[in-house]
Each structure stands twice: as C-alpha cells, then as structure tokens.
VEXLUM-521464 format. One line per field, with one value per residue (C-alpha): residue number from 1; residue in one letter; x, y, z. Coordinates in nm, 3 decimals. Each point is the difference from the previous one (the first is absolute). Example, Ala and Ser with C-alpha at 12.3 -4.5 7.8 and 13.67 -1.06 7.14 Angstrom:
2
n = 1, 2
res = a, s
east = 1.230, 0.137
north = -0.450, 0.344
up = 0.780, -0.066
***
This chain:
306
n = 1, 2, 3, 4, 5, 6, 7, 8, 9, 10, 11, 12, 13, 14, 15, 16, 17, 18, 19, 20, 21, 22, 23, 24, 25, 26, 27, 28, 29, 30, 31, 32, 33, 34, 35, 36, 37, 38, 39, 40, 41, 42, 43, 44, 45, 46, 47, 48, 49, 50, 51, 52, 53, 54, 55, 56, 57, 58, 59, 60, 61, 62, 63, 64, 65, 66, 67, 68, 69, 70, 71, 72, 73, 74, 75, 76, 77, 78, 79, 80, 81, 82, 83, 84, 85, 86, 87, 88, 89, 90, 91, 92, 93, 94, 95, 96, 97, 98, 99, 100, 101, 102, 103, 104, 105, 106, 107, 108, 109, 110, 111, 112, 113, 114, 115, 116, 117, 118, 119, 120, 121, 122, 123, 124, 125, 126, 127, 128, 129, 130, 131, 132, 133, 134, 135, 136, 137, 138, 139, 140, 141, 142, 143, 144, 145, 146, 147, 148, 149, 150, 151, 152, 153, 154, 155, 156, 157, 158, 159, 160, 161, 162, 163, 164, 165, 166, 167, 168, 169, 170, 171, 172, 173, 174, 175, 176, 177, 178, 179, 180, 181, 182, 183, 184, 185, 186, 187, 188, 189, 190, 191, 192, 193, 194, 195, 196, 197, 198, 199, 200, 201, 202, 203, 204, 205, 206, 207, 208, 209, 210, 211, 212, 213, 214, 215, 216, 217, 218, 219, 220, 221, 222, 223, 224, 225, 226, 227, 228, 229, 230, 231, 232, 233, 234, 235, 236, 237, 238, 239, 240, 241, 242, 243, 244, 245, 246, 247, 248, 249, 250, 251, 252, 253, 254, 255, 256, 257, 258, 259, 260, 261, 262, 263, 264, 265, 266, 267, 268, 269, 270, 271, 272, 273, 274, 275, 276, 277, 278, 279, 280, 281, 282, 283, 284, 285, 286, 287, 288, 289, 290, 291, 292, 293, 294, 295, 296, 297, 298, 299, 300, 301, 302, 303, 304, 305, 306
res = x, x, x, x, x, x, x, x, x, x, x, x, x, x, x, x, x, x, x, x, x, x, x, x, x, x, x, x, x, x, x, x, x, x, x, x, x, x, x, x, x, x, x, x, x, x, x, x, x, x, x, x, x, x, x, x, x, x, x, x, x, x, x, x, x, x, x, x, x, x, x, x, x, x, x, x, x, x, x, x, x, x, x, x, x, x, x, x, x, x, x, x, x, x, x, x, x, x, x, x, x, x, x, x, x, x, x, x, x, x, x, x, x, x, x, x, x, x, x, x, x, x, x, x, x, x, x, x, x, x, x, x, x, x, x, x, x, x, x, x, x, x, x, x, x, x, x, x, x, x, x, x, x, x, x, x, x, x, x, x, x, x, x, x, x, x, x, x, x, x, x, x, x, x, x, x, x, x, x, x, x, x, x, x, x, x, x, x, x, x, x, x, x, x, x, x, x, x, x, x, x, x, x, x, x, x, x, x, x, x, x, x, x, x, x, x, x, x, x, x, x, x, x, x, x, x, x, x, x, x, x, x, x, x, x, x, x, x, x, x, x, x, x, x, x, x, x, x, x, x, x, x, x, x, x, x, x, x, x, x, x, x, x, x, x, x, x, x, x, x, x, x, x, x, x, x, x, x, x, x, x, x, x, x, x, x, x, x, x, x, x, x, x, x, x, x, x, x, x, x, x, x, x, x, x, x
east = -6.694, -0.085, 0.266, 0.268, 0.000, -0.016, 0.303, 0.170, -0.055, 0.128, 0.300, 0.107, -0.093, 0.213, 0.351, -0.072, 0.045, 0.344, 0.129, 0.319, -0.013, 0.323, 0.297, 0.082, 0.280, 0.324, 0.028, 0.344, 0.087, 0.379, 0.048, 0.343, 0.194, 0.313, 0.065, 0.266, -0.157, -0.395, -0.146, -0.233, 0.138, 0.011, -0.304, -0.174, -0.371, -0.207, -0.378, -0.080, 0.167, 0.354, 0.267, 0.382, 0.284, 0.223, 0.374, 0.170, 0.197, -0.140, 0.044, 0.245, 0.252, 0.257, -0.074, -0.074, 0.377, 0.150, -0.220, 0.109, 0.341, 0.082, -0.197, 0.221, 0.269, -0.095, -0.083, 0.306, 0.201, -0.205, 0.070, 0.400, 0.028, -0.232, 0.113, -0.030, -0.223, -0.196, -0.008, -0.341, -0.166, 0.198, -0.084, -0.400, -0.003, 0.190, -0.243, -0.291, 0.091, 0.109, -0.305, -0.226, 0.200, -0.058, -0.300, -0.187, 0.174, 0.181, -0.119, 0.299, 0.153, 0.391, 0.023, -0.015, -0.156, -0.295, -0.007, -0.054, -0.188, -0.235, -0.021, -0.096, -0.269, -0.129, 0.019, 0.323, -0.012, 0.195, 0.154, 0.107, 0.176, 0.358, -0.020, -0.029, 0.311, 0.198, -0.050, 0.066, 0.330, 0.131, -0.100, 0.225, 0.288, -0.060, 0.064, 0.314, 0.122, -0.089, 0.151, 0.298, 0.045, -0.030, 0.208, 0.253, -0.021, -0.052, -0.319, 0.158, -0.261, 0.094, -0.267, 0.301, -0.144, -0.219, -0.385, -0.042, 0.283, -0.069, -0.380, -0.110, -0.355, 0.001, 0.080, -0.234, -0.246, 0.108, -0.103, -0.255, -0.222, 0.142, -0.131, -0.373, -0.028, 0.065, -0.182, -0.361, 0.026, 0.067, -0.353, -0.156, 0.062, -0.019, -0.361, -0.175, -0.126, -0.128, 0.313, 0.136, 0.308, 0.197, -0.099, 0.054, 0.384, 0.020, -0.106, 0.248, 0.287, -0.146, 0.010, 0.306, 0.142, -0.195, 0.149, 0.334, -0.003, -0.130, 0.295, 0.272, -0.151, 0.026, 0.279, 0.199, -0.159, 0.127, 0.410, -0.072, -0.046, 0.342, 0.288, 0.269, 0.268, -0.010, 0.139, 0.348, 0.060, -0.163, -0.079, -0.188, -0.239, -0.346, -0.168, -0.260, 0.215, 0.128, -0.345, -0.052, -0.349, -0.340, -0.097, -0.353, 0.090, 0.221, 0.080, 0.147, 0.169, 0.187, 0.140, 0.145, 0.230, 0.126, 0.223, 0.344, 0.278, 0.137, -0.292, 0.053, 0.384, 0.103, 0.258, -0.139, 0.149, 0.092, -0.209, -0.312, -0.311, -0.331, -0.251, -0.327, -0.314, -0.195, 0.001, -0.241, -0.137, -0.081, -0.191, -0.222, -0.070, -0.144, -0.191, -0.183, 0.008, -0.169, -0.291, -0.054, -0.038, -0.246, -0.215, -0.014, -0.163, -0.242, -0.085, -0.042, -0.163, -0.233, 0.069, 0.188, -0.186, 0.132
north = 9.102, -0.302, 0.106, 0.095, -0.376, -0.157, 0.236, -0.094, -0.384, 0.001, 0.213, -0.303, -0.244, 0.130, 0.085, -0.370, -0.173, 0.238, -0.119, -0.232, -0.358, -0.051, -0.257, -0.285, -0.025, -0.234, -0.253, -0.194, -0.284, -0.082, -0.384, -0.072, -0.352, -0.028, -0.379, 0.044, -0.337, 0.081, -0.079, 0.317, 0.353, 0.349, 0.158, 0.313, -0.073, 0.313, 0.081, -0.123, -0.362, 0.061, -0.135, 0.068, -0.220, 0.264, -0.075, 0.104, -0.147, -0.189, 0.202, -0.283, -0.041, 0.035, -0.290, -0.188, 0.058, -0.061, -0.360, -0.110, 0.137, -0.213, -0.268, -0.076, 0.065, -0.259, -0.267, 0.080, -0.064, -0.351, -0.170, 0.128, -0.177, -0.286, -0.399, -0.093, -0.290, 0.196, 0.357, -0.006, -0.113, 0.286, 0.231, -0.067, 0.029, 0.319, 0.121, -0.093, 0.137, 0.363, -0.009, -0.034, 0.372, 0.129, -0.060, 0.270, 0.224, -0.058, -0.373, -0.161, -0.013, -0.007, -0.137, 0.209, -0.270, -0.030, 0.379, -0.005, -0.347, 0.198, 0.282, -0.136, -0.191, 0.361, -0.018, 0.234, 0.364, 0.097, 0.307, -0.239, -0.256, 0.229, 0.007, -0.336, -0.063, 0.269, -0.119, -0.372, 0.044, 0.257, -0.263, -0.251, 0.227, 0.073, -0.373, -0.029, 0.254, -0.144, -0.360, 0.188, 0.198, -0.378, -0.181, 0.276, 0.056, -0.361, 0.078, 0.199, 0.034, 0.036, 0.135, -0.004, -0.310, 0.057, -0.051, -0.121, -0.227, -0.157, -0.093, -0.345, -0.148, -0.240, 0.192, 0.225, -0.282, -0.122, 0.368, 0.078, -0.306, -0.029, 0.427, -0.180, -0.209, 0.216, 0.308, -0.254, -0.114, 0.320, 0.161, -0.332, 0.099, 0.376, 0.007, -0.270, 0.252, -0.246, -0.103, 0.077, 0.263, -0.342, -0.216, 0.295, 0.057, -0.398, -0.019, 0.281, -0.161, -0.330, 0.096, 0.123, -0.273, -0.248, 0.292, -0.067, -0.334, -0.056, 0.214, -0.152, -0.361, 0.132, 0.157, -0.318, -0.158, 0.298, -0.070, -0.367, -0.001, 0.263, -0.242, 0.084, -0.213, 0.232, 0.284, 0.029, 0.280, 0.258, 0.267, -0.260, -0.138, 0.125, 0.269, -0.283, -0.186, 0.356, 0.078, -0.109, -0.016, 0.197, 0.311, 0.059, 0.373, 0.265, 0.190, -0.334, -0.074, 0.381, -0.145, -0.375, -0.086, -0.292, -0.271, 0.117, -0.155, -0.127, -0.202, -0.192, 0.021, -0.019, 0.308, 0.314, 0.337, 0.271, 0.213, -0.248, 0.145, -0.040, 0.049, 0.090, -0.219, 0.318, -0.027, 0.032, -0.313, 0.000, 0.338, -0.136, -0.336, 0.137, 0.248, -0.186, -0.275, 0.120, 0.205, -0.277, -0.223, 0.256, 0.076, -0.395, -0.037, 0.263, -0.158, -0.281, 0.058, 0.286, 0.269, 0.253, 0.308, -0.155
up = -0.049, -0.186, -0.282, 0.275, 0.127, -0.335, -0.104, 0.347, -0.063, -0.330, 0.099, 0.274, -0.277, -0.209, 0.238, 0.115, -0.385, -0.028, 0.299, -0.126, 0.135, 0.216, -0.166, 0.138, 0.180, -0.094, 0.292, -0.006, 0.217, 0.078, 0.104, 0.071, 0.074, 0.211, -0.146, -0.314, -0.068, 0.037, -0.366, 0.131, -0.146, 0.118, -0.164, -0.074, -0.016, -0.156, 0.035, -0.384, 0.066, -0.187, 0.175, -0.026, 0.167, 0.178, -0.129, 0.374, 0.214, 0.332, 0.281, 0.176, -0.312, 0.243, 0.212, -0.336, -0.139, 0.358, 0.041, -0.315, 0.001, 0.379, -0.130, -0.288, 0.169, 0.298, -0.282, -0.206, 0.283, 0.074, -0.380, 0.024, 0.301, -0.047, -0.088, -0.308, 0.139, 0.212, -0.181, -0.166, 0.353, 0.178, -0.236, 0.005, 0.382, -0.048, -0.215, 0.192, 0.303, -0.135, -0.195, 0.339, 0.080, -0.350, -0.145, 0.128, -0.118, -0.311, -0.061, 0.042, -0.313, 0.047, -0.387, -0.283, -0.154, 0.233, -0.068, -0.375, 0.034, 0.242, -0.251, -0.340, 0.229, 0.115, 0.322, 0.045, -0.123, -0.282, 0.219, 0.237, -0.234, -0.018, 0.414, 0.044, -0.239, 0.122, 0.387, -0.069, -0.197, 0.246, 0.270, -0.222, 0.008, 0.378, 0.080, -0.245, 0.249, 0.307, -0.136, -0.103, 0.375, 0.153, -0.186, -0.071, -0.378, -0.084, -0.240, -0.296, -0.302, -0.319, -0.247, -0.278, -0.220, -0.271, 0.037, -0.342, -0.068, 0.343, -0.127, 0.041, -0.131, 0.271, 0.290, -0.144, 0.003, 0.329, 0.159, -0.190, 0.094, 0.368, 0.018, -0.173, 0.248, 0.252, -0.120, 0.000, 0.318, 0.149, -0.230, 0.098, 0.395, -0.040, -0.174, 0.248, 0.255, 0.185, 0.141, 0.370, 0.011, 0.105, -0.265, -0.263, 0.141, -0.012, -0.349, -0.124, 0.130, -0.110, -0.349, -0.010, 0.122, -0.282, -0.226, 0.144, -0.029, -0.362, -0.114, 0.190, -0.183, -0.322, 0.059, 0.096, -0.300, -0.221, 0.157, -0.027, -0.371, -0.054, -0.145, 0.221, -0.209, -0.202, 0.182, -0.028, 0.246, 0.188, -0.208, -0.180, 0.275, -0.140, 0.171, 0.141, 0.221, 0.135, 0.123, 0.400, 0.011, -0.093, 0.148, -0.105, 0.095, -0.209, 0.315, 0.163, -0.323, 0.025, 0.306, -0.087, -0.169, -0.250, 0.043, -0.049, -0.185, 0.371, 0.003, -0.283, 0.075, 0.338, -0.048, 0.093, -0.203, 0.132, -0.276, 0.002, -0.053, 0.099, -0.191, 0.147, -0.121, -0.141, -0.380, -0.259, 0.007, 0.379, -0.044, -0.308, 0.097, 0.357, -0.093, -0.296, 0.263, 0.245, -0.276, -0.153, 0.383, 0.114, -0.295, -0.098, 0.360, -0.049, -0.335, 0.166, 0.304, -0.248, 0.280, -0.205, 0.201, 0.249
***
C-alpha cells in the first residue's frame, strides 16, 4: 500500500513538472490625438516596451483641410483688400481671430510657411505636411475667384513670367527675414503653455504683424536704394520696384499681383499683364524663413522637445 502511494505521488509529481507554463500575452495600447498640431503621436505601445509611431491619418482630416482651406481663403481676401498703410495690422487681426476658430483643430496655420516652419520643428506630422499645402493654395485660388466674381474679372493672374529670371537677392532677403521674424514669435507664443487661449490668439497675430512690418521696412529700404535715373522705360524698371509689398505667405503671394506697367505709366494696355507675386524666390525665402525663425527660438529658448 505503501508502494501504491509512493508510485501515485510520484506519478502527480511528475504530470505537474510537464505541464507547459502559459505565454504571455501581447498587450497593445492605441493612444490617439485629434490635434494635427499635438507634438504627441499616434502610437502602438507593446507588452516588451517597443513603440511604433502609427503613419495614419487623424480621424478629422477633413475638418483639418476645410479649416485651413476657408482660413486662407478669409486671410487672402484680407491682404488683397487691405491699405498699404494699414495691411500688416489688418492682416494680424485677421489672423488672430480665425486662429481662435482653428486651432483646435488644425492649428491655424493658413501659411504654408507656418506649415513647413511647424514641421522641421516636429511638431506637424510628415503625413500631414502635403494637406496642409494642398488646402491653403486651393484656399488662395478660392479667393482669386471670389475677388474676380466681385469685381467682375478685374483680378487676372498671369503665372507666364519666369521664376528664375524674375529672382532677386534682396527681395529674397526682404522675405526671408520678414518670414524669421515671424516664424519666432509665433514658436515663442505657441510653446508657452502657460498662456490664456486670448493671449495665445493675441500673440499670433502680434507676430505677424512685427513680421509684417520688418519686411515692409526693408523693403522700402531695398526700392530706396534702386537708381531710378537710370531706367529709361518700362520694361526696364527692375523687378524690385514692381514688387507692392511682402507677403510672408506663398499662398497670399499666388494671389497678388505686381505693379503693372500702368503703374509706372499712367496708360493702361489693353494686353497688360499681371503677374502674380508667386515666384521662386517668394517660395524659398519663406520657407527657410520661417525654419530657420522657429528652430533659432528653440535654440534659444533650449526647448527643442518642445
């Protein structure tokens, strides 16, 4: 009887050392942000610690591309019909107030500029990056229209003249530091979290408008120093003095224009062109304007997680 138990003991000894331990089971978190701006991604957090950034879409990309698409729009339509005197201030307040609608939801770009500056500081998804710019120059064209169905047909672009031969160092200069200036105080405003949602719309269109101004002093200081004594006639007036005034903003700049030869003759043609503002040098100098504005602050200010 004695053996029976030892055997039986033994037996349950042994069935209890095969028994195979159970695996441990893959637990995976999904966090997901509805702000295109968040510097928090959508991320796929596994049992072992390994985490992936998911590479889709927000869920509200369609209210992103329409924000951004009637925002430009809305501010396109301010700096066309702006003073001269008065433009940049105009155009801050615009900017400020549709950012109050906006910025929960797509952050209130309406600049491809802002955009890329907002990118290459990492706080705008690379996904994102071809919405953004396909929204805000569609919202540039949508206001060339709506100018266009006002004034009956006055506004006719020309995108005939060549990008390169047009290029000018100093209105390169002139938009490239005016898009700086901008671009840091708009990361100075946007990474203070301490701020109230009135003093953060206030200090967007704020900078802007410092951004604004800048350019338009420089770029009097740039047509001051042409020699216009030297211009014989019109198809010789330099391509500075036919520039009306900085835009900061390549999908504003798809919808100006330049000055015209009536401007600098009094006779208007009946085949004048106008040439629309968007040119190479207006597409480089803001975006490597407004990287070089945000990044500098985040150098300075040593928040580049920020």
């Amino acid at each position: 009887m004695y053996s029976m138990a030892t055997q039986k003991a033994a037996s349950t000894k042994k069935a209890t050392a095969k028994k195979p331990a159970p695996k441990a089971t893959s637990v995976q978190t999904t966090v997901k942000t509805l702000r295109a701006d968040d510097t928090s991604r959508t991320k796929t957090v596994s049992a072992n610690g390994v985490r992936r950034a998911a590479k889709s879409l927000p869920n509200n990309i369609v209210n992103i591309v329409l924000v951004e698409l009637v925002g430009t729009m809305i501010l396109t339509l301010v700096a066309l019909t702006a003073f001269k005197e008065t433009g940049a201030l105009y155009v801050g307040l615009a900017f400020a107030v549709l950012s109050v609608a906006a910025a929960a939801v797509s952050g209130g770009h309406f600049n491809p500029a802002v955009s890329f500056g907002l990118w290459t500081m990492r706080r705008l998804r690379s996904i994102l990056l071809p919405f953004y710019w396909g929204a805000q120059f569609l919202g540039a064209m949508l206001a060339v229209i709506v100018m266009n169905v006002i004034t009956n047909n006055a506004l006719k672009l020309d995108f005939g003249h060549s990008w390169f031969n047009s290029f000018s160092w100093p209105i390169f200069g002139v938009e490239l530091v005016g898009a700086a200036v901008f671009m840091f105080g708009l990361a100075a405003v946007l990474t203070r979290t301490s701020l109230s949602e009135g003093s953060n719309m206030l200090g967007r269109g704020l900078a802007l408008v410092v951004g604004l101004v800048v350019a338009s002093s420089l770029l009097g200081a740039v047509q001051g120093a042409v020699d216009t004594t030297a211009i014989t006639a019109v198809e010789k007036v330099p391509h500075e003095l036919r520039v009306k005034s900085a835009t900061l903003n390549p999908a504003v700049a798809l919808a100006s224009t330049e000055q015209t030869d009536s401007s600098f003759t009094g006779t208007k043609g009946t085949d004048e062109k106008q040439f629309s503002r968007l040119s190479m040098e207006v597409i480089l100098a803001t975006l490597i304007g407004a990287a070089l504005g945000g990044n500098l602050y985040l150098l300075v200010a040593g928040r580049r997680n920020a």
